[in-house]
PLY file of the C-alpha trace (Angstrom):
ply
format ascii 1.0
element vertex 84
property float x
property float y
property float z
element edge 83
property int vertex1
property int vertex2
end_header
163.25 91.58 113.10
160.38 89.34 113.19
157.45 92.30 112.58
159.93 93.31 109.44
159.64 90.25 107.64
156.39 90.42 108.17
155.82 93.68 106.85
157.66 92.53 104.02
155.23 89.80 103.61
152.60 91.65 103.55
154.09 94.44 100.96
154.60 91.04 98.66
151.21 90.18 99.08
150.14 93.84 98.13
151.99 94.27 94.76
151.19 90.39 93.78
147.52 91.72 93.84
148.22 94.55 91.27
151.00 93.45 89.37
152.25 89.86 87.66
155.51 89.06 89.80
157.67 85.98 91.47
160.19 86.05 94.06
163.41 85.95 92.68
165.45 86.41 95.97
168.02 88.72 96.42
168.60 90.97 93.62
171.84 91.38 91.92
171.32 93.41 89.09
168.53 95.62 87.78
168.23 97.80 84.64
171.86 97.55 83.67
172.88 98.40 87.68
174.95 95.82 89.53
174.08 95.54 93.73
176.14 94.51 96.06
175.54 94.16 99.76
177.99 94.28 102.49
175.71 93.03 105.40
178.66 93.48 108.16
178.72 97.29 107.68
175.13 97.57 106.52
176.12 99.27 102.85
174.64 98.44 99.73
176.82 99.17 96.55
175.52 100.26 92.68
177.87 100.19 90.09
176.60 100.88 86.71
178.41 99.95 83.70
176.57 101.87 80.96
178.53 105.20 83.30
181.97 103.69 82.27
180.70 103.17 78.82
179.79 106.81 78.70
183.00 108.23 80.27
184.96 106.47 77.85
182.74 107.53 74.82
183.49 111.06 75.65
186.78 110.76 77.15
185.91 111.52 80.62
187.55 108.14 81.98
190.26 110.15 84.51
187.84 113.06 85.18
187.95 113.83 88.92
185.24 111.39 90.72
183.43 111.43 93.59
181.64 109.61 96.42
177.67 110.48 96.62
176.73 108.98 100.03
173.53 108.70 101.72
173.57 111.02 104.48
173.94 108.46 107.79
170.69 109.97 108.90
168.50 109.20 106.51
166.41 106.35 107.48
163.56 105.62 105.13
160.64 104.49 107.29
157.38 102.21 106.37
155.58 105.09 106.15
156.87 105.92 102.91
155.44 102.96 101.50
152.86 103.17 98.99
149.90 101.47 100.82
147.59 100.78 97.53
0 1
1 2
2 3
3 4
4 5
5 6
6 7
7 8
8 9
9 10
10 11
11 12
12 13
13 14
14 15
15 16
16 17
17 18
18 19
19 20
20 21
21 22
22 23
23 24
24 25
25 26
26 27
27 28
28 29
29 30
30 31
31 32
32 33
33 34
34 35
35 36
36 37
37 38
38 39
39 40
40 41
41 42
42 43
43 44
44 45
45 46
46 47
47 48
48 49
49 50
50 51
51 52
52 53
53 54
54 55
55 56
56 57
57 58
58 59
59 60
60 61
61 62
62 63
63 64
64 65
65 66
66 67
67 68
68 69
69 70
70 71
71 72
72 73
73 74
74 75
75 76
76 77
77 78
78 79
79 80
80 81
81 82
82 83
C-alpha cells in the first residue's frame, strides 16, 4: 500500500510541473458527474444528472435501462500512466 501512495505522490508531483493544480481531496463531483465510493466492496459509482435531464426531455424516462459494468478483470495498471 505504502509504494502506491507513493506512486501517487510522485504522479502529483508530475502534473504540478505541467499544469496549475491543488489537492482538493477526494473528489465528489466532476463535469456535471456525481462519484461515489463504496470502499467495503471496492466499487466506485457515476451518476450523471444531465442523463435524467435528457431522458425526460425526450420522454425516454421508463425506457428499458441497463447496468454497464467494468468487466471484473480489468485492472488498469501503472503502466498506463502517462509518464511526461
Amino acid at each position: 500500500m505504502l509504494q502506491k501512495i507513493r506512486h501517487i505522490q510522485k504522479l502529483e508531483v508530475q502534473l504540478k510541473k505541467k499544469f496549475d493544480m491543488k489537492d482538493l481531496r477526494e473528489v465528489k463531483k466532476i463535469l456535471d458527474v456525481e462519484i461515489s465510493r463504496d470502499r467495503s466492496t471496492s466499487r466506485l459509482r457515476l451518476s450523471q444528472n444531465y442523463v435524467l435531464e435528457m431522458l425526460e426531455r425526450f420522454n425516454m424516462v421508463e425506457s428499458r435501462r441497463v447496468t454497464t459494468p467494468l468487466a471484473g478483470h480489468f485492472r488498469l495498471s501503472s503502466s498506463q500512466c502517462l509518464n511526461s
